[in-house]
C-alpha positions in Angstrom: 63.1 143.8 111.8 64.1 143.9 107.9 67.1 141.8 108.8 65.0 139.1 110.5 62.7 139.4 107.8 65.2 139.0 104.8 66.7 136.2 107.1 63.5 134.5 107.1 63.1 134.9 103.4 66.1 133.3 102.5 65.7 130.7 104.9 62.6 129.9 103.1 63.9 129.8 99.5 67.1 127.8 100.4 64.9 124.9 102.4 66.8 125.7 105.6 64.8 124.9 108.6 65.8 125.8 112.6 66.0 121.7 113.1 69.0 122.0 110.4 70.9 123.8 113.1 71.4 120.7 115.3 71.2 117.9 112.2 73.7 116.6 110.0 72.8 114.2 106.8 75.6 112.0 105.5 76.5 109.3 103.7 76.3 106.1 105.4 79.3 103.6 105.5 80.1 100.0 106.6 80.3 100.7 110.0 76.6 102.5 110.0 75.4 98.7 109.3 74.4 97.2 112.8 73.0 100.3 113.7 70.8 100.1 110.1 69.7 97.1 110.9 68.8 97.3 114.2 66.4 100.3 113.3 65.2 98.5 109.9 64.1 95.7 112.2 61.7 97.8 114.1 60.4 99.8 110.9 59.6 96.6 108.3 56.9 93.9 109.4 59.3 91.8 107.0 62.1 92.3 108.9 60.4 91.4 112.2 59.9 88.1 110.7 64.1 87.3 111.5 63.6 89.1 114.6 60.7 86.9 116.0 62.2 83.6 114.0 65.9 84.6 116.1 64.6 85.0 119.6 66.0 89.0 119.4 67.0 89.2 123.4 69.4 86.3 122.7 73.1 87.1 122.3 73.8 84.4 119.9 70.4 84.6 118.3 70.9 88.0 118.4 73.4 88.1 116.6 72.4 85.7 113.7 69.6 88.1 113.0 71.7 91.1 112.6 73.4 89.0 110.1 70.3 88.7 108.0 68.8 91.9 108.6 72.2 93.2 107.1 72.3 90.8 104.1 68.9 91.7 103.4 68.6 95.5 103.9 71.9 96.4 103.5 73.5 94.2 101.3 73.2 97.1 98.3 74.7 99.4 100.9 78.1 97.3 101.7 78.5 96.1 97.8 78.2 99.9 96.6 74.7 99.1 94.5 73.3 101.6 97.0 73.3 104.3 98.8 71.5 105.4 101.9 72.2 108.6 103.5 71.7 109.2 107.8 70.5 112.0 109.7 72.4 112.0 113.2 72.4 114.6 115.7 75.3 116.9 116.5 76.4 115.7 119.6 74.8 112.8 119.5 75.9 110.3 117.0 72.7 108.0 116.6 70.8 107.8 113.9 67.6 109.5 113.9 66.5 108.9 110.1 67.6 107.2 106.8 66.6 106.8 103.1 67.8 104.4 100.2 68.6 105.8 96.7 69.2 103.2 93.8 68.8 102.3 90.4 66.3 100.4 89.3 65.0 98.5 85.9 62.5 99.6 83.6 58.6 99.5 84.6 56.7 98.6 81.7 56.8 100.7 78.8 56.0 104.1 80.6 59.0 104.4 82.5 62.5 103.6 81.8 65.1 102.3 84.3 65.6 105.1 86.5 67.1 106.0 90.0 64.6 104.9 93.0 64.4 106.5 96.5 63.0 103.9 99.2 63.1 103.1 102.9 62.6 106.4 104.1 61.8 106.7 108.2 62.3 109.2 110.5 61.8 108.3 114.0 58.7 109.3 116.1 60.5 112.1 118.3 61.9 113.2 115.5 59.7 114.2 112.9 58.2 117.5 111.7 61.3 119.0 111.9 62.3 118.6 108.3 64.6 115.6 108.6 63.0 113.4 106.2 62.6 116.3 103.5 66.7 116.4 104.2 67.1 112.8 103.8 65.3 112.6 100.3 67.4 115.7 99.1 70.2 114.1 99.9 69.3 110.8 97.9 67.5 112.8 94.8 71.2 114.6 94.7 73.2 111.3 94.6 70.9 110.7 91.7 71.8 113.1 89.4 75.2 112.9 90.7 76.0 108.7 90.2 73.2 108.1 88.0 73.0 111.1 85.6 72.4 109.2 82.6 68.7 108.4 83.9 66.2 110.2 83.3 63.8 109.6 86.1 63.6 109.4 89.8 60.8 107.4 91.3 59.4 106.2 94.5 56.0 104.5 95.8 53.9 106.0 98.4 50.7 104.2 100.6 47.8 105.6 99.2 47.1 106.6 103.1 50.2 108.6 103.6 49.3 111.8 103.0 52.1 113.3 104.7 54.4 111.7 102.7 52.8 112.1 99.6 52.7 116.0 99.8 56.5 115.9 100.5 56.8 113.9 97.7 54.9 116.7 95.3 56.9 119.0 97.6 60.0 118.1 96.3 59.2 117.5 92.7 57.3 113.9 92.3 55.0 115.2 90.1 53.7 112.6 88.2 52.0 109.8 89.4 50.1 106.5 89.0 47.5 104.1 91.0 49.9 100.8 91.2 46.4 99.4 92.1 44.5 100.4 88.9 44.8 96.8 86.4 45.9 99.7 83.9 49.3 99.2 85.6 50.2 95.8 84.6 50.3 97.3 81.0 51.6 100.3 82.1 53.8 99.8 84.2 54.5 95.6 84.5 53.2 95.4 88.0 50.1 95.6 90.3 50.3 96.8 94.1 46.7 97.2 95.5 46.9 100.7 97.9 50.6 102.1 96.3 51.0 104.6 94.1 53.9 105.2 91.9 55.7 108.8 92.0 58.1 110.2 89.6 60.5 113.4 88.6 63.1 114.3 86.7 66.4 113.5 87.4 67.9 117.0 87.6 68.9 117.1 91.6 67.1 120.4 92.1 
């Protein structure tokens, strides 16, 4: 019972969750890019915009929206400007979850250029299981590893995802700001009604 319990205990302190035992997070490469795509499609109502305009069940058409869909989402991904890391199952080599890690210019005078973490989903059946929490660990430690020199990582949130907001705080985005307050065009240099802005230091941890 003390060696379950000590288990437990340093299962805890490490982040390590039973889902981990089936789940691998990697870095995703050139040939992850159709598969991206496909799943970006489905997740962005911008995205669905090419998907509607190409007539998606066509081969051809098909095809020519895949094309976009990867010029647009993962264009930062083939050129190097970004990374985005997968969760796949063992076993199973689809992807189950992704999230973007960047750099990104200066917001206003309150925060600097700094390393940005975006596009984060986790699909349906997969969730609660500590995949996304993964995902943004993996990004928040290509930050301090590619883009040391910043000082900051940041992210935006809904204002009605809670869920994601207290992983955020979970994992160290402790300061934040209402992107829909006009304070933030000062601020910040932008205005998003219902997003707030979420930020941390740039120390991997």
């Amino acid at each position: 019972m003390r060696l379950v319990r000590a288990l437990a205990l340093l299962a805890a302190a490490s982040g390590f969750r039973l889902g981990d035992l089936g789940l691998r997070v990697r870095r995703a490469g050139l040939d992850d890019l159709d598969e991206l795509a496909d799943l970006r499609a489905t997740a962005s109502p911008f995205a669905m915009s090419y998907r509607a305009a190409a007539n998606w069940e066509a081969n051809d058409d098909a095809a020519e929206a895949r094309r976009l869909l990867r010029e647009t989402f993962c264009r930062g991904i083939a050129s190097g400007a970004a990374a985005c890391y997968v969760a796949e199952e063992l076993g199973r080599p689809a992807i189950v979850g992704y999230c973007d890690v960047t750099t990104r210019a200066a917001l206003g005078p309150a925060l600097g250029e700094h390393a940005y973490v975006k596009n984060l989903r986790v699909l349906r059946e997969h969730r609660r299981r500590g995949v996304g929490e993964r995902l943004v660990r993996a990004c928040l430690g290509h930050a301090a590893r590619a883009y040391g020199t910043l000082d900051s990582v940041a992210l935006e949130v809904d204002d009605d995802n809670d869920a994601a907001a207290r992983l955020y705080a979970r994992l160290g985005f402790a300061s934040t700001a209402s992107l829909g307050e006009p304070a933030a065009l000062w601020k910040y240099g932008t205005f998003c009604w219902g997003r707030t802005l979420m930020y941390r230091p740039n120390d991997g941890r």
